[in-house]
C-alpha positions, -999 to +999 in steps of 0.1 A: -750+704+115-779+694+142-767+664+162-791+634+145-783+605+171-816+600+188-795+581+226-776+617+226-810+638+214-826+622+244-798+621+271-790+652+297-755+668+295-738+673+331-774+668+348-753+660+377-738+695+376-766+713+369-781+698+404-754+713+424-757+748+433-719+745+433-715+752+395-735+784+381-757+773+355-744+797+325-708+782+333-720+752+331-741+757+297-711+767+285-700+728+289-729+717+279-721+735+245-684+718+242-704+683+246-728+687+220-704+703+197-679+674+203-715+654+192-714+673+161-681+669+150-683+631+150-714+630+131-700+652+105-663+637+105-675+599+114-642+593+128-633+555+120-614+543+147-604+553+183-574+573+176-598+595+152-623+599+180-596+606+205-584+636+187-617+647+187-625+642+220-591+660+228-607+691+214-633+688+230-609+683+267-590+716+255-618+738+257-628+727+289-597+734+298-602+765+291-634+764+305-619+758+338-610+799+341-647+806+336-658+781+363-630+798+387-643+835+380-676+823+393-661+810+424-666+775+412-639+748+396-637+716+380-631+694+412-640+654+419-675+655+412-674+678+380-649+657+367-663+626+372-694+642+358-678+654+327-659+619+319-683+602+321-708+622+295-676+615+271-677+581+282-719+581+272-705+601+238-681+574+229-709+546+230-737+562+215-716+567+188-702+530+185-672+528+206-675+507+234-640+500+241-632+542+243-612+541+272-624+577+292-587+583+306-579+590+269-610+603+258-598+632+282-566+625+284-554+663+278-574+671+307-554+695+334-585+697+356 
């Protein structure tokens, strides 16, 4: 299902990452991807309150948990900046779809990165 929310068609995922040299780009894409699929998923499920967009946003925290190995291999990791980085593009996810009072801790809240 293509993501139909014009604020997310327009905005840049982890711009902030892809400006470091730090991260490699195809690592990185690979975030990209989780964020836009977690975009999907709430337009198809239309999760009605903020424990239904938590576990979807928890997901969405697993894979880049898994992510985190990738990031590694390329002699790279998900320290302060990509994290901050990351939360706050769920944080930007969470109010362009309508929930304003998403708190970020517990949109990534299964985080171990």
């Amino acid at each position: 299902m293509p993501i139909t929310n014009e604020q997310v068609l327009q905005h840049s995922f982890l711009r902030g990452m892809y400006r470091d040299d730090y991260y490699p780009d195809a690592v990185v894409d690979q975030g990209r991807d989780i964020l836009q699929r977690l975009c999907e998923r709430i337009e198809a499920e239309r999760p009605g309150g903020l424990d239904a967009l938590y576990v979807l946003t928890a997901v969405a925290t697993e894979e880049f948990n898994v992510l985190q190995a990738a990031f590694e291999a390329a002699d790279s990791e998900i320290e302060t900046v990509a994290r901050e980085v990351i939360a706050e593009d769920f944080g930007f996810i969470a109010d362009a779809y309508g929930f304003p009072d998403a708190d970020v801790e517990e949109l990534i809240a299964e985080r171990d990165w």
